[in-house]
Structures are given as structure tokens and as C-alpha cells.
C-alpha positions, 0 to 999 in steps of 0.5 A: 482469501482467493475469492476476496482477492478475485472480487478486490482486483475485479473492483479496481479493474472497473474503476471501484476503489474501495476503502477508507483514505488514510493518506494522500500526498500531494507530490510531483506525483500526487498519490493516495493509500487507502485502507480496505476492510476484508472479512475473513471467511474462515471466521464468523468475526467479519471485517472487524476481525478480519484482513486489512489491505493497504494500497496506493493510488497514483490519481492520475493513471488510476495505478493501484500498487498493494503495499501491504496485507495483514490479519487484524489479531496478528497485527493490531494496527499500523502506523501513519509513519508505516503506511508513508514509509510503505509508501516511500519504499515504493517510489525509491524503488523506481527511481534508476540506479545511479553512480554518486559520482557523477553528481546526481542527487538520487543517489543508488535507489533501495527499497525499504525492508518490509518487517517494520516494528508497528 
């Protein structure tokens, strides 16, 4: 997949997010995780049978994060609840470890482990 991986950061880097929205989240921070279809070469099934990219937009800096990368017949689909977990464990992680007792409500910032049932 180096070829297509090349041509998905080049879109982005121009500006060209492609994909089908599968979440969008309006928070303090207001974000988005797309689904993008990828063929695999290496097959003659096309995008139908081929790897699924999930990443997340933050609208307003046009920060794209990949979340996730899978092969469609290892992994059939993933769940909405997956995809916001993903999300989530993305956002706890940037948040500043903190001591509990000092009051703050954040409390020690953890990231989800990635090995979710789908």
C-alpha cells in the first residue's frame, strides 16, 4: 500500500479530504472521522475488498489524525462506538497528566488500548 499511502497524504496536503463522514461531533472542539476506501493492489477485488482508512478532522486547523487502517476481509466492519472510542482515545491522550488531588477533574490522561472487539 506505499503507493496509495503516498497519494492519501499528497490529497490531504492539498486540502483534498476524501472519504465518506461516518462522524461528526460538535464539541468544544468540533471534529469529524471520515471513512476512506482503498483498493488493494495486490488484489483484482478493488476498494470493495480492499483497506479501510479512518481518520479524524479537526475543522478548524484542517488536522487530520489516522485513527485506524484495516483489511476489509480480516475485519468486516467497525462499529459506530468504535470509531468514537478511536476518537476519544485520541483526545484523552492530549490532555496534561494531572495529580487528583489537587482538585482538577481531568484527572491522569490514558489512551484507549487499540484491540477492540468490532
Amino acid at each position: 500500500m506505499p503507493d496509495q499511502s503516498d497519494t492519501v497524504i499528497e490529497n490531504f496536503e492539498k486540502g483534498d479530504f476524501d472519504g465518506d463522514e461516518i462522524l461528526r461531533v460538535e464539541s468544544p472542539i468540533p471534529y469529524s472521522v471520515y471513512k476512506l476506501r482503498l483498493p488493494n493492489l495486490d488484489t483484482n477485488a478493488g476498494k470493495s475488498n480492499g483497506y479501510r482508512l479512518i481518520y479524524l478532522m479537526v475543522s478548524k486547523d484542517n488536522l487530520v489524525v489516522l485513527l485506524a487502517i484495516y483489511y476489509k476481509k480480516e475485519i468486516e466492519d467497525v462499529t459506530d462506538n468504535y470509531v468514537k472510542d478511536l476518537a476519544d482515545g485520541y483526545f484523552l491522550a492530549l490532555l496534561p497528566e494531572t495529580d487528583d488531588t489537587e482538585g482538577d477533574c481531568y484527572g491522569e490522561a490514558k489512551s484507549l488500548p487499540l484491540d477492540f472487539d468490532f
